[in-house]
N, C-alpha and C positions, 0 to 999 in steps of 0.2 A: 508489350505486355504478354504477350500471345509466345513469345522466343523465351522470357521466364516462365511461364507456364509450359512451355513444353523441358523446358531444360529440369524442372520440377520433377516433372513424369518420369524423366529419362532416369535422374537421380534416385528415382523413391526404388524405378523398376532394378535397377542395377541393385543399390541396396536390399531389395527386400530378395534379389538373386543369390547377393554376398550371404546374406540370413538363413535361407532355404539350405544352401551348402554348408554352412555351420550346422545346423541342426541337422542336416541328413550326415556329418562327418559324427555330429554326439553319439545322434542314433546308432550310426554304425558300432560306434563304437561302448555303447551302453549293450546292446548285443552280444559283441564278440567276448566283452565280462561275463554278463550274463551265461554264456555260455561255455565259460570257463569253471565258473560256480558250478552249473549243471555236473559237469565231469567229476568236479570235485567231491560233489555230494553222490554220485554213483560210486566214486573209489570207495568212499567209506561205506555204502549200501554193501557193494560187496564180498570188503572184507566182513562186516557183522555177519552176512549171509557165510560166508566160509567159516568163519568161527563157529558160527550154530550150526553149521555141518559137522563140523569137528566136535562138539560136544554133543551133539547124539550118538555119535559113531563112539563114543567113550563108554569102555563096557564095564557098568558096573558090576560089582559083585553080588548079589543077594544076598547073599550067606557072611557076607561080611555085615554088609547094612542092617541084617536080623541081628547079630553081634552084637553089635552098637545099641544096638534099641533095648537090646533085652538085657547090657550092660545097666542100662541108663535104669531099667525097673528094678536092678539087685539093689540100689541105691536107694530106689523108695521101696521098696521091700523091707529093706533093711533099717530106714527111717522110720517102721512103722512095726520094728521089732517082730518082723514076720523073718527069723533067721532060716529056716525049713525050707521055706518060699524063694526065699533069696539063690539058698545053694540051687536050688529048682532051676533056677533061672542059669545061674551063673554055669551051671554044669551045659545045659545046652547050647549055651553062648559059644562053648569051648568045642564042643561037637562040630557046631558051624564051620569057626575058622579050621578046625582039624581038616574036615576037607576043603577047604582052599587049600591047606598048608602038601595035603597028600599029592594035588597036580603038579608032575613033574615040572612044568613051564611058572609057575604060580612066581609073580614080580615079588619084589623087596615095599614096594607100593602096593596096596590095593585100593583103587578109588573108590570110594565113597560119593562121590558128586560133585558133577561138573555144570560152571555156568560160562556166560561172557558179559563183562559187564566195560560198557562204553564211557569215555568221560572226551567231551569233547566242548575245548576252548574256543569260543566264539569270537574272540578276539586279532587281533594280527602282533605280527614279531613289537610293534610299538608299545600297545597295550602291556605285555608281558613283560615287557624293562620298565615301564611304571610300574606296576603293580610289585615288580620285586621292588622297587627303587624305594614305595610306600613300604614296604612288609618290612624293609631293615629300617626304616625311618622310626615306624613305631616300637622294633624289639629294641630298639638303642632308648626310646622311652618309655620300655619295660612294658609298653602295653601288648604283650604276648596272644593273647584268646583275638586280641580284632588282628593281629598278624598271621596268627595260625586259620584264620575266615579267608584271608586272601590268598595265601599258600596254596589252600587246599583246591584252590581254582585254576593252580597251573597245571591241569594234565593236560594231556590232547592223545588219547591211547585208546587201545581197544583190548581189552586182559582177557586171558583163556584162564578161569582159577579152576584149576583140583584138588579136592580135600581127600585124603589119605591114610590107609590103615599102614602103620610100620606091620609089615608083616612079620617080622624076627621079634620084637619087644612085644607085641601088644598078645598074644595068646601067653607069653609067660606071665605078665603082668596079673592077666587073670587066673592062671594055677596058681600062683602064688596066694591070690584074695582066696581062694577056692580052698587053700590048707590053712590059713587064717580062720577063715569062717567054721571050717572043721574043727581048730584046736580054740572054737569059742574068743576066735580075737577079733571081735566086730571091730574097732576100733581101728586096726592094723588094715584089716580087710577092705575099711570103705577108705582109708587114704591111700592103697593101690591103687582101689579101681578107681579114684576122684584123680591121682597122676594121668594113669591109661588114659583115661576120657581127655586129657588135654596134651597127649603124646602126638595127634594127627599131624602128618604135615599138609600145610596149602604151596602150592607151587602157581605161583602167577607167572604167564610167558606174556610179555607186555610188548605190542607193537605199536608205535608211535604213527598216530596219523598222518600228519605233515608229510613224512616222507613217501607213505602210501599215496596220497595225493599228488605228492612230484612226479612220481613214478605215469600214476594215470596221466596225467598233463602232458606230461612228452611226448607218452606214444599217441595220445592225440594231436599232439601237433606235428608230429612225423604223419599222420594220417593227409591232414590239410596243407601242408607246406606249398604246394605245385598249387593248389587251388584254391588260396585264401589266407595269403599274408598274414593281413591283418591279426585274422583266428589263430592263425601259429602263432603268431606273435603273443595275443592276449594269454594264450596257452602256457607258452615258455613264459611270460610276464606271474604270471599265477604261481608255476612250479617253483620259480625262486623264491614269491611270498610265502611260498607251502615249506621250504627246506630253513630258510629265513625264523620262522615263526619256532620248527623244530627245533632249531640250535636253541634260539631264546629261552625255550623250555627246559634244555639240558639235557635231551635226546644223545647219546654218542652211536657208535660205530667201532665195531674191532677192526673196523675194512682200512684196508689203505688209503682207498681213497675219504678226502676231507668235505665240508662241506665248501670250503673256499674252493678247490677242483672242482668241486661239483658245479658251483657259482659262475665260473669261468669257464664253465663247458659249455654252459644254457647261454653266456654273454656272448660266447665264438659260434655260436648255432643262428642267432638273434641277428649278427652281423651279414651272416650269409645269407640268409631269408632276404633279410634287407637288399642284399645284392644279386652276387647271379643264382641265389637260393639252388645251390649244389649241394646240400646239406644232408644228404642220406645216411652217408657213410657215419658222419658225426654226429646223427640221431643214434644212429646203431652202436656206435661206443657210450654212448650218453645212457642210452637206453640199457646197456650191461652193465656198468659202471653200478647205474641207479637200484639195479637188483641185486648188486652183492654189496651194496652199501645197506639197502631193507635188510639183509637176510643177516647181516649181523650186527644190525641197529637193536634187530627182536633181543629182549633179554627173558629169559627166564629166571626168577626170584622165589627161594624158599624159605618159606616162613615156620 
C-alpha cells in the first residue's frame, strides 16, 4: 500500500513538473506576442507622430485662406442682393491672391489645410478575405449599402490630406465673377464663383500600416537575435502577419521587390535564428529591401 502510495506522489510530482513547464513554455510565449504587439503599436504611434510633424510644418497661406472666406461671403452677399457689398468683397479677395501670385517662388498649389487622418483594421490577413468574400456575396444579391458597410472597413493607412488653391485658375475665376457682377450679371457671376469654390484639389499621400509594422518588427528582432530567439522569432512571426494582412488589403508597391520575396526573406532569417543564428547580414538586406518596398508602397492620390 505504502509502494502505491509513494508511486502516487512520484506520478502527481512528475506531472504537475510536465504542467509547470507547459505553462511556463505558454507564458513565455504569450510574452514574446505580447511584445511583438507592443512594437507594432509604436510603429504606427510613430508614423502618426511623423505625420502630425509634417502637417504643422505645412505653410499655409493666409492670404489665400482670407480668399476663400471672403469668396464664400460674395455668395451670401449676393444671396441677399447686397450687389456693392459683394464687389467689396470680391475685389479684396483678388488683392490677396495678387500677392501670392506676385512671389517669385509662389507653387501651382497653394494649401489651404492640412490634416492626417488614421483608419486602422483590427483585424488579421483572415478576417479580410472574409469580409471581401461576404461584400461580393451580398453585391451578387444586389444588397449594395450593407456591402459598401463592409468595404469601407478594409483600410489599414495613415493619409497626409491637403486641400488646395489652383493657383493659375482660381484668381481668374474670380475677375471674371468681378466683370460679371460689374456688367449687372449676378447670375453669371455667382456660377463662377460657385465652380472656383469646388476647383480645390485634395492630394491624399496614403501609407499603409502593415508594412510600416513589418518594417518596425524586423529591426527588432535584428536587435534581439543573439539574445532571445524566441522574441526574434515572435517578431519575424508578427512582420509576416503585418506584410500578410497588407497584401489582403490591396496595398502594392512600384518596388521590385514582392511581397512573396519579402515572405521568403523573413522564412530564410526564421531558419537561421533557429540554427546557428548568423543572421545579420540577412537582417540587413531584409531590412533594406523592407524600406524601398514602404517608400513606394506610399501612394499619393489626387482628388
Amino acid at each position: 500500500m505504502k509502494k502505491v502510495l509513494l508511486s502516487s506522489v512520484v506520478a502527481l510530482a512528475l506531472l504537475g513538473g510536465g504542467l509547470n513547464a507547459a505553462e511556463n513554455k505558454t507564458a513565455e510565449k504569450s510574452s514574446a506576442v505580447q511584445k511583438s504587439q507592443n512594437v507594432s503599436t509604436m510603429a504606427v504611434r510613430h508614423a502618426k507622430a511623423a505625420a502630425k510633424a509634417k502637417r504643422d510644418d505645412v505653410k499655409v497661406v493666409k492670404e489665400a485662406v482670407d480668399a476663400v472666406a471672403l469668396t464664400q461671403e460674395v455668395l451670401v452677399a449676393l444671396d441677399k442682393k447686397q450687389k456693392d457689398e459683394a464687389i467689396k468683397k470680391l475685389e479684396k479677395a483678388i488683392g490677396k491672391l495678387e500677392v501670392v501670385m506676385s512671389h517669385p517662388k509662389a507653387p501651382a498649389l497653394i494649401p489651404l489645410s492640412a490634416s492626417v487622418v488614421v483608419h486602422e483594421f483590427p483585424g488579421t490577413a483572415y478576417d479580410v478575405e472574409n469580409a471581401v468574400i461576404t461584400s461580393i456575396a451580398l453585391l451578387q444579391n444586389k444588397r449594395v449599402q450593407d456591402a459598401r458597410l463592409i468595404v469601407q472597413t478594409l483600410q489599414d493607412e495613415i493619409d497626409f490630406v491637403t486641400l488646395n488653391m489652383p493657383l493659375v485658375s482660381y484668381p481668374q475665376a474670380l475677375k471674371l465673377a468681378a466683370k460679371f457682377l460689374h456688367e449687372d450679371k449676378v447670375d453669371e457671376a455667382k456660377r463662377v464663383i460657385a465652380t472656383a469654390l469646388n476647383t480645390f484639389v485634395e492630394v491624399d499621400v496614403v501609407t499603409p500600416i502593415g508594412i510600416l509594422q513589418a518594417q518596425e518588427l524586423v529591426a527588432a528582432a535584428a536587435e534581439v537575435a543573439k539574445k532571445d530567439k524566441k522574441l526574434a522569432l515572435a517578431h519575424l512571426a508578427a512582420a509576416k502577419a503585418a506584410l500578410k494582412k497588407a497584401e489582403a488589403l490591396g496595398y502594392t508597391s512600384t518596388s521590385d521587390t514582392t511581397y512573396k520575396m519579402l515572405n521568403d526573406a523573413i522564412s530564410a532569417i526564421e531558419k537561421e535564428v533557429r540554427g546557428k543564428n548568423k543572421a545579420e547580414k540577412l537582417f540587413e538586406d531584409l531590412i533594406a529591401k523592407l524600406k524601398e518596398f514602404k517608400e513606394k508602397a506610399v501612394k499619393s492620390v489626387t482628388k
